[in-house]
VOZALUM-273455 format. One line per field, with one value per residue: x, y, z of N, C-alpha, C in turn. Coordinates in steps of 0.001 Angstrom, whole numbers, plus 524288, in hexadecimal, padded with zeros to 5 digits. Layout:
REM residues N
neast	X, ...
nnorth	Y, ...
nup	Z, ...
caeast	X, ...
canorth	Y, ...
caup	Z, ...
ceast	X, ...
cnorth	Y, ...
cup	Z, ...
//
This chain:
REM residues 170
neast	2E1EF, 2E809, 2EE72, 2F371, 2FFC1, 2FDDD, 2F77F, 2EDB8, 2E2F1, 2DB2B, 2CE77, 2CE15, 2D80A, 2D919, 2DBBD, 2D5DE, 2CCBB, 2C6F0, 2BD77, 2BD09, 2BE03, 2C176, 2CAD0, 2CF18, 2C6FA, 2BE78, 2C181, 2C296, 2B8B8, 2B30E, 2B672, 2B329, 2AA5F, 2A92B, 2A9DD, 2A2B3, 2A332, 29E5D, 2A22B, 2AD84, 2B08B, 2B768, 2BFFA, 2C4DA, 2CC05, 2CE1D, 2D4E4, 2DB61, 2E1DF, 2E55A, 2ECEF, 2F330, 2F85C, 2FD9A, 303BE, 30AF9, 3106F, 31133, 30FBB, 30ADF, 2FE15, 2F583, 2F637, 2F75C, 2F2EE, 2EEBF, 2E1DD, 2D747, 2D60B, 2D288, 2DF19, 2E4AD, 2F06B, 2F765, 302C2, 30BFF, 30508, 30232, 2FE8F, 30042, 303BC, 302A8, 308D3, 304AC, 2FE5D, 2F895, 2EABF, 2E395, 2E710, 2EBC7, 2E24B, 2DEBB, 2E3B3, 2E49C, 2D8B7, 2D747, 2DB59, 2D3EE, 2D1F8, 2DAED, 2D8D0, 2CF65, 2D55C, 2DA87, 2D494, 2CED9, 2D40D, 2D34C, 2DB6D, 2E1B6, 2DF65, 2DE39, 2DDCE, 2D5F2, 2CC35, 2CE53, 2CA0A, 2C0D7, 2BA4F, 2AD9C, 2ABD1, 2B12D, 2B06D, 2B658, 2C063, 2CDA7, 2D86C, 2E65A, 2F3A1, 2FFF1, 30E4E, 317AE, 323FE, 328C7, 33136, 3338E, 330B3, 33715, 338F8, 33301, 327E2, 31C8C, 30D57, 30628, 2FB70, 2F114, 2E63D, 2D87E, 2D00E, 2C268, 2B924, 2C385, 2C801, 2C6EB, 2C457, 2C91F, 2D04E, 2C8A3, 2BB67, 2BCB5, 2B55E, 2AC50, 2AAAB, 2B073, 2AECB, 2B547, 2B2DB, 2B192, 2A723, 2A324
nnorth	8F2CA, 8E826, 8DF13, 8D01B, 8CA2B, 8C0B3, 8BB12, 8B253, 8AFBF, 8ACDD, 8B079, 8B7C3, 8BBF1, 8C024, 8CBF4, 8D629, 8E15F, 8ED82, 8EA38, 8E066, 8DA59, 8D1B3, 8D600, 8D390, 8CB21, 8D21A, 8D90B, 8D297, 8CF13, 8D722, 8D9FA, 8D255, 8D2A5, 8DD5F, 8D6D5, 8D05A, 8C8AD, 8BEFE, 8C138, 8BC04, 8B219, 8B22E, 8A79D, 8A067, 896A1, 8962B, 89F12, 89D16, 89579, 89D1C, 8A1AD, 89AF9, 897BF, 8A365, 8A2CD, 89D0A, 8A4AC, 8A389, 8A6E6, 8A3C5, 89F35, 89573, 88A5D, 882E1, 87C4C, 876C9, 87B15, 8826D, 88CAF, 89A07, 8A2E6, 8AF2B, 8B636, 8BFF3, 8C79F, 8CF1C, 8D908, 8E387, 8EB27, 8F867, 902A3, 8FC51, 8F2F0, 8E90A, 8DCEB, 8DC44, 8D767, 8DBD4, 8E18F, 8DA92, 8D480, 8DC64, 8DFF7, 8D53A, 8D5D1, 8DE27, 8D8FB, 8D8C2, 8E0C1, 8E053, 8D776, 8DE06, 8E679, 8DF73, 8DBB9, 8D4F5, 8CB69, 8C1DD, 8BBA4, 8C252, 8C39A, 8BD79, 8BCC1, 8C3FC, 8C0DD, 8B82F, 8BA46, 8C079, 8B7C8, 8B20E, 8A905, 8A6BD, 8A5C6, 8A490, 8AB34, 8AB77, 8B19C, 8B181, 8B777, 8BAE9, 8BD6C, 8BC37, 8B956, 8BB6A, 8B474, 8B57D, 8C0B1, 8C555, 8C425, 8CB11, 8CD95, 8CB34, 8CC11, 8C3C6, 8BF60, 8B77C, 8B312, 8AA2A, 8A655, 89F82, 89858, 8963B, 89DEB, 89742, 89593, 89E9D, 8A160, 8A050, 89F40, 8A8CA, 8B3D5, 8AE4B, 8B06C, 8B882, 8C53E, 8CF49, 8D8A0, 8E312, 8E70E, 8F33B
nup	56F41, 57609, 57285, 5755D, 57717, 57A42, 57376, 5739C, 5715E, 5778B, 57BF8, 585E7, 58430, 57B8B, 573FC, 5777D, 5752C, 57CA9, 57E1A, 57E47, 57797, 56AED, 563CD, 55A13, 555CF, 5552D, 54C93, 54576, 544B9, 54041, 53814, 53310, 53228, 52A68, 522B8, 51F16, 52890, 53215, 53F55, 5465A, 55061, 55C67, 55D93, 566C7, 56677, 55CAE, 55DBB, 5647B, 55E6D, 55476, 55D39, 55D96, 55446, 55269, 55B05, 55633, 54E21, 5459D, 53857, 53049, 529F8, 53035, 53853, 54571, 546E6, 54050, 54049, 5397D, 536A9, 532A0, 52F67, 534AD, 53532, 53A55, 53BB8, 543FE, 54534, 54D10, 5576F, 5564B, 55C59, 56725, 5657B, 56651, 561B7, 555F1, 5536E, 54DD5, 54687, 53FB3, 53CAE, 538B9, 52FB4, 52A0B, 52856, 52216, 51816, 50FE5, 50AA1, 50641, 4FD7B, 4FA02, 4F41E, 4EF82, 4E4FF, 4E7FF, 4ECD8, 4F2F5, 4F767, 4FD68, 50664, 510D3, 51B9B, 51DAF, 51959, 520B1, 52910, 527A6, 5239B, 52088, 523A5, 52CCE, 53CDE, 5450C, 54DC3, 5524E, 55669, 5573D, 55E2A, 55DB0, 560C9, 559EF, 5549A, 548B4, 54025, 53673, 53543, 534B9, 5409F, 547F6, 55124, 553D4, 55386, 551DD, 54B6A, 54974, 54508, 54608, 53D81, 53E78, 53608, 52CED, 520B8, 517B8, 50E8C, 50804, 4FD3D, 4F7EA, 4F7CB, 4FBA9, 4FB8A, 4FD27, 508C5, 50D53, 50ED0, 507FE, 5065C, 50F15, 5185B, 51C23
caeast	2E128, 2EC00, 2EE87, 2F714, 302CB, 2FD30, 2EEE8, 2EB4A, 2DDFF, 2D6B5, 2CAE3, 2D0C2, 2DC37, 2D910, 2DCD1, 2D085, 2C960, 2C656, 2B93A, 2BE0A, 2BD8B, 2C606, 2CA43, 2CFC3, 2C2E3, 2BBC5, 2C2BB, 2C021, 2B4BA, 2B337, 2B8CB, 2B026, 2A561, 2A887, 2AA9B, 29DE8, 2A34E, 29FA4, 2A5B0, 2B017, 2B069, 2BE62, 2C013, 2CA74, 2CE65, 2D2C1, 2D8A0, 2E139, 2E3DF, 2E8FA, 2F15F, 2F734, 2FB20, 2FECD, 30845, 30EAA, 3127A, 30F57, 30D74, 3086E, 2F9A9, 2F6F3, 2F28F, 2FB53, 2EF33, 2EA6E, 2DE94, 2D6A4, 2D51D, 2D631, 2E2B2, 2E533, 2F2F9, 2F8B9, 3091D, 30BB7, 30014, 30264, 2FC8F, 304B2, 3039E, 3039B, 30ACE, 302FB, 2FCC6, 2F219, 2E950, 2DE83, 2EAA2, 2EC55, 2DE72, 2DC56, 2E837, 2E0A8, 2D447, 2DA74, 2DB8B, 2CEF4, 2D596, 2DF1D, 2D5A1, 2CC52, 2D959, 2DE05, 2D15D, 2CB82, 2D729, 2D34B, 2E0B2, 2E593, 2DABF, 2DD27, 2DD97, 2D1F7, 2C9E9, 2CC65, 2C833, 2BA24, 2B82B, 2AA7D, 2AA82, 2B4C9, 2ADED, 2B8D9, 2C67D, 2D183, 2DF6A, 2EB31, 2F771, 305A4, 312F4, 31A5F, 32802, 329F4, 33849, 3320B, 32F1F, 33B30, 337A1, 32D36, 3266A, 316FD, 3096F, 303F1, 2F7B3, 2EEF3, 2E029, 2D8F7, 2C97F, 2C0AB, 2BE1C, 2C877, 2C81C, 2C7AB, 2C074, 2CBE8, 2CD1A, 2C3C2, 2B603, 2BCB9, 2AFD8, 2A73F, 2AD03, 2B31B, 2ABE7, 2B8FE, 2B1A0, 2AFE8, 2A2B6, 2A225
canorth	8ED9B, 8E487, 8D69E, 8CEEA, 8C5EB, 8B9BF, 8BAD5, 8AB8B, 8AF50, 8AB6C, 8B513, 8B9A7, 8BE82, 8C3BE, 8D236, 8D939, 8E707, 8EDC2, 8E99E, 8D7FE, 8D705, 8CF7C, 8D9A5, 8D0C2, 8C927, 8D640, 8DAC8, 8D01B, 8CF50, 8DDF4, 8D9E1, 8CD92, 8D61E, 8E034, 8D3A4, 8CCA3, 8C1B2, 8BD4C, 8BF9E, 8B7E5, 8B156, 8B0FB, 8A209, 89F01, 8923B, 89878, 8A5BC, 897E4, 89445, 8A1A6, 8A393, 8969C, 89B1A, 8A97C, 8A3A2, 89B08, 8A658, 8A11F, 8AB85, 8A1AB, 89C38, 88F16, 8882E, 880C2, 87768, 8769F, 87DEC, 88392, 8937C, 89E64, 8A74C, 8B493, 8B861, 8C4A7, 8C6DF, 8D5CD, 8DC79, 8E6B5, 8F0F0, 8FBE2, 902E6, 8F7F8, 8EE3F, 8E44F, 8D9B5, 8DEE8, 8D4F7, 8DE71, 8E40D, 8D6B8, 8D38A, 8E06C, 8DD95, 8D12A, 8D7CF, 8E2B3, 8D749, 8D936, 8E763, 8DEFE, 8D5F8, 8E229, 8E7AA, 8DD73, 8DB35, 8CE73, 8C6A2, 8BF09, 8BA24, 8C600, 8C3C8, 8B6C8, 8BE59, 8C663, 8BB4A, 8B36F, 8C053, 8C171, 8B4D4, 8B1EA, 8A3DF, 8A744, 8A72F, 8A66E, 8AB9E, 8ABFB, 8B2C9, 8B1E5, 8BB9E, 8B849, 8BFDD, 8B959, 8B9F4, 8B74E, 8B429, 8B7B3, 8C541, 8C8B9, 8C2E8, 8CDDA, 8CAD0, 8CD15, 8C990, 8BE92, 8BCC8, 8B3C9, 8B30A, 8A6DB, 8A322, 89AEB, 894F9, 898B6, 89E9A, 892B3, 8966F, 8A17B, 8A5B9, 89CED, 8A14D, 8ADD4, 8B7DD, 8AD63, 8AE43, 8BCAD, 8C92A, 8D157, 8DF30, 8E496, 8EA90, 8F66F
caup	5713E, 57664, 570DD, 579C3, 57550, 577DE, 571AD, 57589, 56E6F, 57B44, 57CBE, 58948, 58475, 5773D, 5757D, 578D6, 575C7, 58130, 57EEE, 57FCE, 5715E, 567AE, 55EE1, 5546A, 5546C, 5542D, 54A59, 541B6, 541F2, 53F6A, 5307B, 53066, 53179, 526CB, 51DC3, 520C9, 529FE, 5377B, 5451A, 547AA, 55500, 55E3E, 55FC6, 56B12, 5644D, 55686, 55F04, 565FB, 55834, 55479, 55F15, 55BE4, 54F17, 55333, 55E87, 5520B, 54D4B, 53F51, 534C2, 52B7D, 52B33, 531D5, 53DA7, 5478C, 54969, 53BEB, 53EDC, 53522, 538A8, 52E1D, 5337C, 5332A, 53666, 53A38, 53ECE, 54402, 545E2, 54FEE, 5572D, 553AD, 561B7, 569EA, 561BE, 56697, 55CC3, 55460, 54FEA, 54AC5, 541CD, 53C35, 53AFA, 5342F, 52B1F, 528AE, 525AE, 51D1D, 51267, 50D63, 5088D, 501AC, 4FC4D, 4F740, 4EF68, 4E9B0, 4E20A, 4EB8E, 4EB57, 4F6F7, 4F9AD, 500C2, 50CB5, 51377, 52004, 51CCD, 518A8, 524E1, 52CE8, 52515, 52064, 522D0, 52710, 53318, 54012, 54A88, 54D19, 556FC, 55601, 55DFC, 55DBF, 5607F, 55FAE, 556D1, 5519F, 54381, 53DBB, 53253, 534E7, 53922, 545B1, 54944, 553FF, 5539D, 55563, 54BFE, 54CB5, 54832, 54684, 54371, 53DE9, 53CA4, 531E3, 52B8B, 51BFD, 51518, 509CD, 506F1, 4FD5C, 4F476, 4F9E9, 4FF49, 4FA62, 50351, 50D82, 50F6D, 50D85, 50777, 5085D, 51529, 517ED, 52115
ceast	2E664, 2EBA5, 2F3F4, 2FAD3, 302A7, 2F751, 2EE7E, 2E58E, 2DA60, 2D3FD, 2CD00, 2D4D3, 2DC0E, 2DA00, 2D710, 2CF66, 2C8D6, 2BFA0, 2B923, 2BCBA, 2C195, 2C668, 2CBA0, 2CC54, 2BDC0, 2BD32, 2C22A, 2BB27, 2AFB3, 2B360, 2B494, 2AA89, 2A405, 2A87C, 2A72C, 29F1A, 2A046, 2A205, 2A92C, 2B002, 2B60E, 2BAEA, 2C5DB, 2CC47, 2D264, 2D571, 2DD2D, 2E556, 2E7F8, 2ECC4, 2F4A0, 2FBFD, 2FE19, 304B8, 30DA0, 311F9, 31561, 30DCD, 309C2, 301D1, 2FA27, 2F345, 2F66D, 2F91D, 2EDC8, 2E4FE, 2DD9C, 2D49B, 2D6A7, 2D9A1, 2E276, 2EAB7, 2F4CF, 2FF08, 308E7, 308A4, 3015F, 30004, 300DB, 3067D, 3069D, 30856, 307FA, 300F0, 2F76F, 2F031, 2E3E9, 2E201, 2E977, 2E611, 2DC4A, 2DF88, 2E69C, 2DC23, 2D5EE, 2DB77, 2D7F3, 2CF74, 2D834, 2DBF5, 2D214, 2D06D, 2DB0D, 2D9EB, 2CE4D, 2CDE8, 2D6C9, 2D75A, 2E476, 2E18D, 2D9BD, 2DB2F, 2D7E1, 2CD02, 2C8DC, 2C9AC, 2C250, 2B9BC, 2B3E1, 2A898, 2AD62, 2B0DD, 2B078, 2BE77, 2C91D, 2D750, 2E2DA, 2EF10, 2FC12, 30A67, 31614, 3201D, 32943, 32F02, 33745, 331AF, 33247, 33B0F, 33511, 32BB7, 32102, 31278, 30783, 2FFFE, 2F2BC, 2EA10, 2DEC2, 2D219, 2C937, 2BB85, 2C12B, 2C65F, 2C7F0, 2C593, 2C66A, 2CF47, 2C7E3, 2BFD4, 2B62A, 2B75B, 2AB68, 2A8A0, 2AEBB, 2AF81, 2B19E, 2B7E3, 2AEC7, 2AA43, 2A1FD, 29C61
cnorth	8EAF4, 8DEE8, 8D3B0, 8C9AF, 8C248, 8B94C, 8B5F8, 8AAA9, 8AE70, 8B153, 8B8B8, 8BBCB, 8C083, 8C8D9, 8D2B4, 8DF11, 8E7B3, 8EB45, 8E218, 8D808, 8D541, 8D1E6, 8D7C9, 8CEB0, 8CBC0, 8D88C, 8D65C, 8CE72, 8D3A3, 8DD21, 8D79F, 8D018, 8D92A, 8DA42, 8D086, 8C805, 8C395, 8BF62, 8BA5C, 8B77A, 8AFA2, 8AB67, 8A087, 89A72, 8938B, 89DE3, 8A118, 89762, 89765, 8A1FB, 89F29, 89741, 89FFE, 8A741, 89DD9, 89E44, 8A3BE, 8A51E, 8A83F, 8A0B7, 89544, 88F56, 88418, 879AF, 87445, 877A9, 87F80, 88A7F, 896A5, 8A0FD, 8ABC4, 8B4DF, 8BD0E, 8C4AC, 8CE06, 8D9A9, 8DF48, 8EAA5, 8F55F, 8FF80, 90047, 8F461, 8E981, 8E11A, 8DBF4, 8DB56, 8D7CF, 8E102, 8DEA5, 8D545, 8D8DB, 8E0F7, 8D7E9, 8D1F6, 8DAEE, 8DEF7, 8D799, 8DD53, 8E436, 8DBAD, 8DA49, 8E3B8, 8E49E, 8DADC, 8D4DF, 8CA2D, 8C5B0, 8BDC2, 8BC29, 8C65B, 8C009, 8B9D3, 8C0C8, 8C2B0, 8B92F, 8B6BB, 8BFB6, 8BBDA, 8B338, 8AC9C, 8A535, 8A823, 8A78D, 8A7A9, 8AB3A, 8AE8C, 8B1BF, 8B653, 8B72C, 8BB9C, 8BBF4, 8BB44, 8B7E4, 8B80C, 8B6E8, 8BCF0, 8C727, 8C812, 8C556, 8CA1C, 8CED6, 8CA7F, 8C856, 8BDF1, 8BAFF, 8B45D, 8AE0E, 8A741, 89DB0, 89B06, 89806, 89B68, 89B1E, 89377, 89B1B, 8A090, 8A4B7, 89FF6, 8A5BD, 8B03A, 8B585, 8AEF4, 8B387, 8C1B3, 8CDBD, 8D7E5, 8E000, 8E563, 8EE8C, 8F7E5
cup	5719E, 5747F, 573F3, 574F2, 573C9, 576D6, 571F6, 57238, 57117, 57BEE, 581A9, 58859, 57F2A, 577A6, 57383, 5782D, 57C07, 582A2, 57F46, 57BAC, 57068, 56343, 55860, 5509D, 55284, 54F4B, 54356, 53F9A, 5402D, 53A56, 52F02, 52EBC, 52D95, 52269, 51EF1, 5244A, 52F85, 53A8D, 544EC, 54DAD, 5585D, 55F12, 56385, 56A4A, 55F7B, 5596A, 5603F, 5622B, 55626, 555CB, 55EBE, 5577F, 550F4, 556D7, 558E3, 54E97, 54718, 53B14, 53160, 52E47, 52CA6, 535D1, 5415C, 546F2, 5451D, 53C81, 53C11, 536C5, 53446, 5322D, 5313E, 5372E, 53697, 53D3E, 53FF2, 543A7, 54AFA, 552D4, 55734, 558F3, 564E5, 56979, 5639C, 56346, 55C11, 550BC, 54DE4, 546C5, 53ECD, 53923, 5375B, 52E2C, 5274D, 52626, 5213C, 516AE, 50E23, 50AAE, 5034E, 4FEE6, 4F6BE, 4F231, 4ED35, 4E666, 4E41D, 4EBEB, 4F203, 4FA74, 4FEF1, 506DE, 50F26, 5193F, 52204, 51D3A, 51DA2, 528B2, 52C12, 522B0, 52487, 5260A, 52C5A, 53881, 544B0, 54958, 551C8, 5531C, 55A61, 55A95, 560BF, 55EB9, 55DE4, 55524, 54CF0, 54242, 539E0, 53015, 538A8, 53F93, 54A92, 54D66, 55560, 553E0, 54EF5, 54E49, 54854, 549B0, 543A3, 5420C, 53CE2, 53A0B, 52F8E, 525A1, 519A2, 50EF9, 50772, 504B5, 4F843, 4F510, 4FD96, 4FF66, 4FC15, 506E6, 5113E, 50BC0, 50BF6, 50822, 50D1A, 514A6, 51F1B, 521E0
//
């Protein structure tokens, strides 16, 4: 699958399966599923949002607007091939916390990302993508991207074990 430069997040230009899916959105809610949640639904207002953030080229968490959206960041995700931006790497790098979570005996802490992925109140998302240059990182130059829900985690990590199902179920 190709993902294009300027992901805008508009349904029309999302990178697409050959079959017109949204593999990011598919792919999440592929997890949500093993962890008892919901479908999440693309919203083309919070994907806006996203790419707001993503073209800020902001590592940190935030909001430009003060919106209230859980985030999920990702910097350098690759396809290894291609090199084009892989946001099903990041989002699986994201999911994979629930691993780290399991080993370190349920210390919640290590799964913000995870969490906002499966948490069961969430019902919509959007991402954007953006090539970024960080000073920071040696001044690398790669795809950041940014996913956002809604509602956000708020409860995290207080009333985590409502909220997040931490063992899969196949």
């Amino acid at each position: 699958m190709e993902w294009n430069d300027s992901f805008t997040g508009k349904p029309d230009e999302l990178p697409k399966t050959p079959d017109k899916t949204n593999p990011i959105l598919e792919y999440h809610n592929m997890v949500r599923e093993k962890h008892g949640a919901e479908p999440l639904v693309w919203d083309d207002g919070i994907a806006a949002h996203a790419q707001i953030w993503a073209n800020s080229c902001n590592l940190n968490h935030g909001s430009s607007d003060g919106a209230s959206y859980g985030q999920n960041l990702a910097y350098g995700h690759r396809n290894p091939v291609t090199l084009e931006p892989d946001p099903i790497a990041a989002a699986t790098d994201w999911y994979n916390e629930y691993k780290v979570i399991q080993a370190s005996g349920g210390d919640i802490s290590k799964g913000g990302h995870f969490a906002q992925m499966v948490w069961k109140e969430a019902k919509r998302m959007g991402c954007g993508i953006n090539q970024c240059s960080l000073p920071n990182w040696g001044g690398a130059v790669g795809p950041y991207i940014v996913c956002e829900y809604d509602p956000p985690n708020i409860a995290f990590p207080q009333d985590y074990h409502l909220h997040v199902q931490v063992n899969p179920s196949f």
